[in-house]
N, C-alpha and C positions, 0 to 999 in steps of 0.2 A: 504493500500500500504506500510506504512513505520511501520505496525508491521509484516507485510508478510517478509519483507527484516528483522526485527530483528527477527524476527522465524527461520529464515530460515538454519540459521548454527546449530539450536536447531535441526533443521526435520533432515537434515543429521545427525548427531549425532545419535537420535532415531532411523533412517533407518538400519546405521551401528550395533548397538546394536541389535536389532530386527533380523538383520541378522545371529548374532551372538549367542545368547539368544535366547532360545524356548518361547513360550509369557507365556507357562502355569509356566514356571521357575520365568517370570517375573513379572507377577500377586502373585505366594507365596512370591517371594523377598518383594512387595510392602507391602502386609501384613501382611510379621515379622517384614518389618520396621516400617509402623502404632503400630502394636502392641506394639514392643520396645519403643515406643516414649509413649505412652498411659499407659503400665505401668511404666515405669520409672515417669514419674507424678505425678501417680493416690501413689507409695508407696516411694516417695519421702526420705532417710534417715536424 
């Protein structure tokens, strides 16, 4: 119940975006940003 009510601004959020954003846009976004985070790591300067 009381993490439904703290989700809940998150769902609208996601709904709007979703809306906005094609999902297949949003799946590559998510996976240059893993990527960028994984190498930025991985070759550290």
């Amino acid at each position: 119940m009381i993490l439904g009510l703290l989700l809940k601004p998150f769902s609208i959020a996601a709904d709007i975006i979703l809306a906005f954003i094609p999902k297949k846009l949003l799946v590559l976004a998510i996976i240059v940003l893993i990527a960028a985070i994984y190498y930025g790591y991985t070759y550290e300067f």
